[in-house]
C-alpha positions in Angstrom: -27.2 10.1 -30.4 -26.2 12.7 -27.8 -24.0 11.9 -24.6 -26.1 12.5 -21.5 -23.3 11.4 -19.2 -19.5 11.2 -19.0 -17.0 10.6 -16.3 -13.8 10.3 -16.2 -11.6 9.2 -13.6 -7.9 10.3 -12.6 -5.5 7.3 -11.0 -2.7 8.6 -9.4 -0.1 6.4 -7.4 2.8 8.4 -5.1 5.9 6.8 -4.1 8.4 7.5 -1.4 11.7 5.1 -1.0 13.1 4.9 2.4 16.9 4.3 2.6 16.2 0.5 3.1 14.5 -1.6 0.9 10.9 -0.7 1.4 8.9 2.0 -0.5 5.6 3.5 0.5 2.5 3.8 -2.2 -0.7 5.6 -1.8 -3.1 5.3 -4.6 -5.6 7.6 -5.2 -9.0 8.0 -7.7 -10.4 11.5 -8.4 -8.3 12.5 -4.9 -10.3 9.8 -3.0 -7.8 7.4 -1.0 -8.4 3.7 -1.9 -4.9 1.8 -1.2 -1.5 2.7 1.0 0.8 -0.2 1.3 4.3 -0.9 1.8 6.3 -2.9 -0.6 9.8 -4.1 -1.3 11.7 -2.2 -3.7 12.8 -4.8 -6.0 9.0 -5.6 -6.2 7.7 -2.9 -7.8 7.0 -2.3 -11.1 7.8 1.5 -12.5 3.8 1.8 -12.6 3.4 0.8 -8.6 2.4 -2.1 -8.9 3.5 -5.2 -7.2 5.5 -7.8 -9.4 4.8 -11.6 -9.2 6.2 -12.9 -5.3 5.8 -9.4 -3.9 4.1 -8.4 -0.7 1.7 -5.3 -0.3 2.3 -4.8 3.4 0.6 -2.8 5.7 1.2 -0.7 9.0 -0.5 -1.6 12.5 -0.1 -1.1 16.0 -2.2 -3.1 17.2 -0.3 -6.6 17.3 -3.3 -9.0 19.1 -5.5 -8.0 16.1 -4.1 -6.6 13.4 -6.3 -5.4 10.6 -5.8 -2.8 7.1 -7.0 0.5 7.5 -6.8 3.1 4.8 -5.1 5.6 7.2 -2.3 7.1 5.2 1.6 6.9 7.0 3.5 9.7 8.0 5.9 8.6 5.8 8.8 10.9 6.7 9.1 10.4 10.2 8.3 6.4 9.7 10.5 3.5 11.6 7.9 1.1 12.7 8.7 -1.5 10.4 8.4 -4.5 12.8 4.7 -3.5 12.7 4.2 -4.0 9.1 1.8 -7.3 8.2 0.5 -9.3 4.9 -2.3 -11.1 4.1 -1.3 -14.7 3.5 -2.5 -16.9 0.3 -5.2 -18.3 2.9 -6.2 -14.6 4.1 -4.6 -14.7 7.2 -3.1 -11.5 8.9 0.9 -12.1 9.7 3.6 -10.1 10.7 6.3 -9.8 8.8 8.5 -11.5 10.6 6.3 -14.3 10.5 
């Protein structure tokens, strides 16, 4: 039997920390974009991912109807942390000061 096709697939996940207790991830397959999120520090596991009562939160300006979109943050000149959001456990969109 001969291979007639093979791909393989490259996952990569980039942190930065900011000085308070949020970090921003972008994950990435074969350079393609599929997830950036927001996350609290003590959340994360050393792989990216989000331990058990963590929040992947996500950046929006528009606060009458907030939705994800896989835009990726200027991270190092970010401060608009009152316009991060979560999905609930019912799928609802809230702020996070909600």
């Amino acid at each position: 039997m001969k291979t007639i096709y093979k791909k393989l697939t490259a996952t990569q996940i980039k942190k930065h920390d900011f000085d308070n207790e949020f970090a921003y991830l972008e994950k990435r397959c074969n350079s393609v974009l599929k997830d950036c999120y927001f996350a609290e520090k003590e959340f994360l596991n050393p792989n990216g991912t989000i331990k058990d009562g963590g929040r992947k939160y996500f950046h929006c300006e528009d606060n009458v109807n907030p939705a994800k979109k896989l835009i990726p943050v200027d991270y190092e000149n970010f401060l608009d942390f009152e316009d991060l959001y979560y999905f609930n456990e019912k799928g609802i969109i809230l702020n996070i000061k909600e």
